[in-house]
N, C-alpha and C positions, 0 to 999 in steps of 0.2 A: 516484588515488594512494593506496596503503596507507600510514596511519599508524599506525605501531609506538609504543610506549613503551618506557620503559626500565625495565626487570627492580627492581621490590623486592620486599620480603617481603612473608611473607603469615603469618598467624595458621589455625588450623584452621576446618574447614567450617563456613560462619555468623556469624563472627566478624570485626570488622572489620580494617583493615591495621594490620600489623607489621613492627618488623623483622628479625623472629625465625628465621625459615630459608628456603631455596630451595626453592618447590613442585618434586616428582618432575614429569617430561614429563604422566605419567599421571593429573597431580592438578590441570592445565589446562583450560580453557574457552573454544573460540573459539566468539562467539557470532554470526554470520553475518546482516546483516541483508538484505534481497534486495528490490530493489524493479525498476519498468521502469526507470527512467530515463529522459530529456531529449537528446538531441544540447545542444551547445555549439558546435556549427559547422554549418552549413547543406552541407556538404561529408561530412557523416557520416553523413547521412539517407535513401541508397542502402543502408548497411549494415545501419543501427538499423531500416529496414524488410524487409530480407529476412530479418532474426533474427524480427520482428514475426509476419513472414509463415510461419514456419517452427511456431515455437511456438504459434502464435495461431491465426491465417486458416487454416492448415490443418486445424486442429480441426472444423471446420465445412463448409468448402467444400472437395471434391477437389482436390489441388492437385502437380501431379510437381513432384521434386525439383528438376529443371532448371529448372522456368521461376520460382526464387527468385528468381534475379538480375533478372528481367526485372519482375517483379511489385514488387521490390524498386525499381528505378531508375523505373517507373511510379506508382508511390507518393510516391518523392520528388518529383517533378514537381509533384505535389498539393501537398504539404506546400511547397514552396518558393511555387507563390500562396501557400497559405492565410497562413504565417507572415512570410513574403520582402514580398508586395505587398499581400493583403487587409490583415494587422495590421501594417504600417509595420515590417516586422525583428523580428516578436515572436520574446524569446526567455526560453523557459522558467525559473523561478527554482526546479522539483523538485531537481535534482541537489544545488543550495547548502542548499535547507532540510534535506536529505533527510543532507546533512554534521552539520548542528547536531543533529538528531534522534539520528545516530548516538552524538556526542559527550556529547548529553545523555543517555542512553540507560547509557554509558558510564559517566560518570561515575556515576551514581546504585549500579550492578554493580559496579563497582570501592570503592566507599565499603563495600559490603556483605561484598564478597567480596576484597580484597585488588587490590592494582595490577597483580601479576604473574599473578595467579591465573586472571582474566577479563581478556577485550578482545574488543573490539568491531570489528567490520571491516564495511565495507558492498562491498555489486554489486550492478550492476546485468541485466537480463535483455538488453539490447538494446546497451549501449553503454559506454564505459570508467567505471569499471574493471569489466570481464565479471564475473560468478560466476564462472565457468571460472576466470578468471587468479588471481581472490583465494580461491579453495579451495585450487587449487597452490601458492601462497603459506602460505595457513594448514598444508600438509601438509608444506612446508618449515622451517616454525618446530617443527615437533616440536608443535604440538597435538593431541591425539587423540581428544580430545571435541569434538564439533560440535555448537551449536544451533540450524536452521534458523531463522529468524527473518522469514519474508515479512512486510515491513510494510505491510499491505495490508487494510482491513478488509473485504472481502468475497474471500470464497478460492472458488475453481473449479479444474476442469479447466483455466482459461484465465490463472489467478494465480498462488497458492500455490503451486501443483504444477509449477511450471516451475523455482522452485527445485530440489525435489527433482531435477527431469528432469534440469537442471545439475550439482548434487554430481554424481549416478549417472555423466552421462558423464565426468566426472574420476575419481572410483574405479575407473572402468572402465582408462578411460587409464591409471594409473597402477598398478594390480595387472599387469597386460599387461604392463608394462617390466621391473618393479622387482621386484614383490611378489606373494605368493599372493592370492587373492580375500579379502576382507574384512579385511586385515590391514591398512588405510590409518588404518585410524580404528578405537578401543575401544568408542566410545560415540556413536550421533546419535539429537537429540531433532527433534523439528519443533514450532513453533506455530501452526497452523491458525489460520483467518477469527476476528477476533473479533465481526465480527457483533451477535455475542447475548449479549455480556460488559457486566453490569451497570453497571461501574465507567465504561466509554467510551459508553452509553446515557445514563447521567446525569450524565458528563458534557458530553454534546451538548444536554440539553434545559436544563440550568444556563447553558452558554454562551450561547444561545439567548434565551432570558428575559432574559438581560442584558443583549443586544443588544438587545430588543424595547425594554427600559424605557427604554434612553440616546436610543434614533434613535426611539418613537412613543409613547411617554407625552405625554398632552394633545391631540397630533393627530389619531389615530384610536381610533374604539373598538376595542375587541377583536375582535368580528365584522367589523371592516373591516379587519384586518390578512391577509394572504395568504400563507402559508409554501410554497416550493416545497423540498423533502428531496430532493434529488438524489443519487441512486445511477447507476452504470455500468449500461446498458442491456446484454442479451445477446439471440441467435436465439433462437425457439422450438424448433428442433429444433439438434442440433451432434451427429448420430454416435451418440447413445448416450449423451453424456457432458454429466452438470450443469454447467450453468452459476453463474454467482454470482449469476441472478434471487431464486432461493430467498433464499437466505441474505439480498442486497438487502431484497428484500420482509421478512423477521423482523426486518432491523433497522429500517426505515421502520413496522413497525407499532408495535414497542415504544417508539420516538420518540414518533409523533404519539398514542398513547393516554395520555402522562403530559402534553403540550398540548393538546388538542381537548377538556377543558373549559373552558379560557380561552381559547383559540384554536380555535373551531370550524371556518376554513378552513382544511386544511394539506391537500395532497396531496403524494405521491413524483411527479417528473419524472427519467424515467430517460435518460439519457445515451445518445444512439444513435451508432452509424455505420453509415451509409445501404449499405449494400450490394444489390447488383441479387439478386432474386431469395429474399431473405431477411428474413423476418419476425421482426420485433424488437421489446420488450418496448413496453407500452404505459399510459400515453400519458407522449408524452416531452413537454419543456421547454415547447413552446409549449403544447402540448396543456393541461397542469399546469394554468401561466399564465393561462390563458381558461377555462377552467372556474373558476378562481376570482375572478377577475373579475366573470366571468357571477352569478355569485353573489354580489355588491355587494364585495368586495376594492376599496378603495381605495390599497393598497400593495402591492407585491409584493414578498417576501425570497427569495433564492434562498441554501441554507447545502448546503454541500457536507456529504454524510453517509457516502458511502462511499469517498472518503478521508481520509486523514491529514493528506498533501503535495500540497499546491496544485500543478496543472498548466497545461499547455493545455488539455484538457479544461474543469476546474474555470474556467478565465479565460475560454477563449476561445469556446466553445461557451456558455456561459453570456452573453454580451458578444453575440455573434451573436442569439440569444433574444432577447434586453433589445428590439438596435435593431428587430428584424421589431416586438413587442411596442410600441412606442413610436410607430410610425407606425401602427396600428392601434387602439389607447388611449392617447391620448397626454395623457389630463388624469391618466392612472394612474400613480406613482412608483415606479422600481424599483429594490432592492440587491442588491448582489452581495454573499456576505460568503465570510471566509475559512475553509480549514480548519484543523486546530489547529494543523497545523504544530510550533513547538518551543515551545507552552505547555508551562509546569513543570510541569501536573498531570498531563498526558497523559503527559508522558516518564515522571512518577513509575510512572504505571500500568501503562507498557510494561516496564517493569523489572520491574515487581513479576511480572509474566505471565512473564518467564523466570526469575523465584529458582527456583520449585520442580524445573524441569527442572535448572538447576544444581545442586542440592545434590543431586538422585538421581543427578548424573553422578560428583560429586564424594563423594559417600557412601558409593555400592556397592562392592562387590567389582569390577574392571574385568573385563569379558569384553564381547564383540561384542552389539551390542543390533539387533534392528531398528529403523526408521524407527519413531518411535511417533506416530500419526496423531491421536491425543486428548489436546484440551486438558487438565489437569489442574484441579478445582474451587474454587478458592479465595475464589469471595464470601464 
């Protein structure tokens, strides 16, 4: 569901809300946040994997167009064990958190920039509400500045850019009917992987620490504490086309170098799925796990690092880890813990990561901009 607000005023660029006049169409900011998204029915899991399979799987693996559907209903199959009968009805909590994030996200853009000025709308890649549907939407309201927004902190070929790939088939669609080409939109910014952005580094090694000192102060020493940094695992080869290993790996190092003086065991466990024929990054969860063990680890934390919004992935792959890990070391303790999710500081920071794109949109002279692929520097 797109949630709209109701039109007030706004004060000029940078300034906070007014009630002083109606921004022009031109003087608007839809800020578009894009994430995968969750099914919320076990019934929509045939669809949300042929989209899967479309954008994703074929990056990698050759794949005709025709056998989506089939690849798609073969996938749900999986997913209906894995969630239906292995996890007792697991069902994802991304889609709800991934609501608050938007709202708080919102709110903070709206405090700065006026109520009617910015809004926030979310999609997802796989499943309702589509990118597709809420770009056509945002082109319906007379918006004309766009901000990409993948919330996603490691960007690929196989993330961030599936937004793009999204808008484009709408532009496309919709210059065809209506309009000359590029005439849909004045202005689109994008915000790429932040990966390597200070502000979300430290604040994962602050969250971190915090956790350490509540759950093992007095318990174990330092050297007995085991941190697994869990990033999304990718192929070695995919076509040509980067993956999010890169980026993964820069943000797993600049983590573990501001802990691994007081915490000398951390490794990255990177998140796989097993695909036949396909080699993929190394070493994942277990792997992590026992290597630091092997190395005296009397605890094991597992902190999700390249997301945001807590998923299947982040729960249940991690949950799957734990138990193999538990009958194999079973005098060893293991945490799962969360990702940020809709902490205050984090929303602050994501806000803060689209002002600058706002105000260049809301600044300049309006004329058609490309896609602009580079973050802007504001440490």
């Amino acid at each position: 569901m797109i949630i709209s607000h109701q039109s007030q005023a706004t004060q000029p660029v940078g300034t906070q809300n007014s009630d002083s006049a109606e921004p022009t169409l031109h003087e608007r900011v839809a800020v578009l946040l894009a994430g995968y998204g969750e099914v919320q029915s076990y019934r929509a899991l045939s669809v949300y994997n042929q989209a899967a399979t479309k954008y994703i799987a074929s990056q990698f693996v050759p794949i005709p167009e025709w056998l989506y559907p089939l690849a798609g209903w073969f996938l749900a199959l999986q997913d209906l064990y894995n969630f239906g009968v292995k996890h007792d009805h697991f069902m994802s909590p991304e889609n709800e958190i991934f609501e608050k994030q938007r709202l708080g996200i919102e709110e903070q853009l709206q405090h700065q920039w006026g109520n009617n000025r910015v809004q926030v709308f979310k999609g997802f890649y796989f499943c309702q509400p589509f990118v597709q549907e809420v770009v056509t939407n945002i082109i319906e309201q007379g918006f004309q500045n766009l901000l990409i927004y993948p919330m996603l902190v490691v960007d690929s070929a196989f993330t961030g850019k599936i937004a793009v790939e999204q808008v484009n088939e709408v532009i496309a669609a919709t210059a065809s009917v209506n309009q000359p080409q590029n005439s849909t939109f004045k202005a689109i910014r994008y915000i790429p992987a932040f990966a390597t952005e200070t502000a979300y580094i430290d604040l994962m090694v602050r969250r971190i620490k915090e956790t350490l000192n509540q759950l093992c102060t007095g318990r174990f020493f330092e050297s007995q504490i085991g941190i697994v940094l869990t990033v999304h695992g990718g192929p070695e080869k995919a076509q040509g086309l980067l993956t999010g290993v890169i980026d993964g790996q820069a943000l797993y190092d600049r983590v573990q170098a501001q802990l691994q003086h007081q915490y000398p065991l951390v490794s990255i466990g990177w998140v796989n799925h097993d695909t036949p024929f396909i080699n993929w990054s190394q070493p994942d969860l277990k792997q992590a796990a026992k290597s630091l063990i092997t190395a005296g680890a009397q605890t094991i934390l597992f902190k999700p690092l390249g997301w945001v919004t807590d998923n299947y992935e982040t729960i249940l792959d991690v949950e799957d880890a734990i138990q193999y890990l538990q009958r194999q070391y079973p005098t060893v303790t293991y945490t799962p813990l969360d990702c940020v999710n809709d902490d205050p500081d984090f929303l602050k920071i994501a806000a803060e990561w689209a002002n600058p794109h706002i105000e260049a949109m809301l600044s300049v002279p309006q004329h058609h901009e490309h896609i602009q692929t580079r973050r802007l520097d504001f440490d």
